[in-house]
N, C-alpha and C positions, 0 to 999 in steps of 0.2 A: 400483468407481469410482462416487463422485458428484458431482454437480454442482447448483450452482443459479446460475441468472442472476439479475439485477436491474436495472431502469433507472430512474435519476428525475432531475428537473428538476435543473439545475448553483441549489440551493439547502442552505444549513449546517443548516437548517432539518430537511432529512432524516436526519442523521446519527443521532440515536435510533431510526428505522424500519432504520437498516442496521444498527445497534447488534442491536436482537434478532433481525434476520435472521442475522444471523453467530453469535449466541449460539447461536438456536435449530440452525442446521446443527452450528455445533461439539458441542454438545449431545446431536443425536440421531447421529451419524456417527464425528466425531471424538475419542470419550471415550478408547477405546483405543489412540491414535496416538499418544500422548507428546508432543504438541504442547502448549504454552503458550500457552490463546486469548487471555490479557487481553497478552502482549507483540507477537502477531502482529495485534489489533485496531488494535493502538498504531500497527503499519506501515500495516495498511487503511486507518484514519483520516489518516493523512500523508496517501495514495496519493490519496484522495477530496477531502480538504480542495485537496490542491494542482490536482487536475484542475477543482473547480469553480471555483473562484478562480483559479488564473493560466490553464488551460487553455479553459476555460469562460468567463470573465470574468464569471462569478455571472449569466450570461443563465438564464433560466428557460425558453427557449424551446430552450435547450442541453443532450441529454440525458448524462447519464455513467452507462457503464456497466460493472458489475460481474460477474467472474465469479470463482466457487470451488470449485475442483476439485482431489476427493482419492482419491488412487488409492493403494494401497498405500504405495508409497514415499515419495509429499510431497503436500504441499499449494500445489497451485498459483494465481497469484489475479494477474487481468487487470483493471484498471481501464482505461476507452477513453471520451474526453475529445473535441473536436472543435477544439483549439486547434492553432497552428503550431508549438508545439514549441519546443525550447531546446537549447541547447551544454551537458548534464552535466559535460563537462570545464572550463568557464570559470565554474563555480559555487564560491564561497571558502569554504575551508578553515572552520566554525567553532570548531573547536576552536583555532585561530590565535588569539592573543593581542589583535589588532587588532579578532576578530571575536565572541570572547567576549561583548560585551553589546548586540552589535545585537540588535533584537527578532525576528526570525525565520532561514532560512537554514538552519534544523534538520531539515525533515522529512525530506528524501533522507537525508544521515545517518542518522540516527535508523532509516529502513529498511534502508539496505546493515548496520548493525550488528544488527537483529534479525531478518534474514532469510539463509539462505543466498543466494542470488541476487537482483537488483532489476536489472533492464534495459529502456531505453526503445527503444522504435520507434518513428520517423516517418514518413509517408507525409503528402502534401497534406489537409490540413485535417483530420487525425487524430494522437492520441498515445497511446500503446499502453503502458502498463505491465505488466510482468511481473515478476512475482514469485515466488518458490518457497525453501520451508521442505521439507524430508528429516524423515521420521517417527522420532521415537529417544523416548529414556528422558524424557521431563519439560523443563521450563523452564530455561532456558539465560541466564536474561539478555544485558545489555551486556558478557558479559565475553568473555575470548579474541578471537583475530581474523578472526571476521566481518565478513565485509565492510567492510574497513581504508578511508578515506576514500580 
């Protein structure tokens, strides 16, 4: 089992410093896990963008924090945000024809389809993601039904 934590300012700013922090763990840990880093970074970066921006409200005074944790079987990965939280279930369909060309509404998608699991927790003035990928053979894309909308 390893792990690395990280904390920093609810800024987009940081998203390169967590860029090679994730490389550098996938890198020295996860070579032999059949894992797909650049489709699971794609989930990280949702996770992070959406906690600093809607969770965070881009305060800098706001920390989000990251964790990645890999154990034999999957890779696990907590992102913790300091905002009030949302209804996942009253969040629209984009693959819906209607919603096709608004400009964002993708990211939760985009992660329930490239990760085995994506679940939020709420508690008062916290929001907790979690996330977990199962170690197998190689890169899986968007395809089959993971994580169905």
């Amino acid at each position: 089992m390893v792990r690395i934590h990280f904390s920093f300012p609810s800024r987009t700013s940081f998203l390169p410093g967590i860029e090679a922090l994730y490389r550098q763990f996938m890198s020295d840990f996860a070579a032999e896990s059949g894992l797909c880093p650049d489709e699971i970074f794609l989930a990280v970066v949702e996770g992070v963008v959406n906690a600093v921006k809607h969770g965070n409200g881009e305060d800098p005074e706001k920390n989000v924090d990251v964790e990645l944790l890999l154990t034999e079987e999957a890779l696990h990965i907590t992102i913790k945000d300091l905002g009030k939280g949302f209804c996942p279930e009253t969040l629209a369909d984009p693959t819906h024809p209607d919603n096709i060309t608004l400009p964002g509404g993708r990211g939760i998608f985009l992660m329930k389809r490239l990760m085995d699991s994506v679940e939020y927790h709420f508690s008062p003035g916290q929001t907790v993601l979690e996330m977990k990928i199962a170690c197998r053979g190689g890169c899986h894309g968007m395809e089959g039904d993971r994580g169905a909308w």
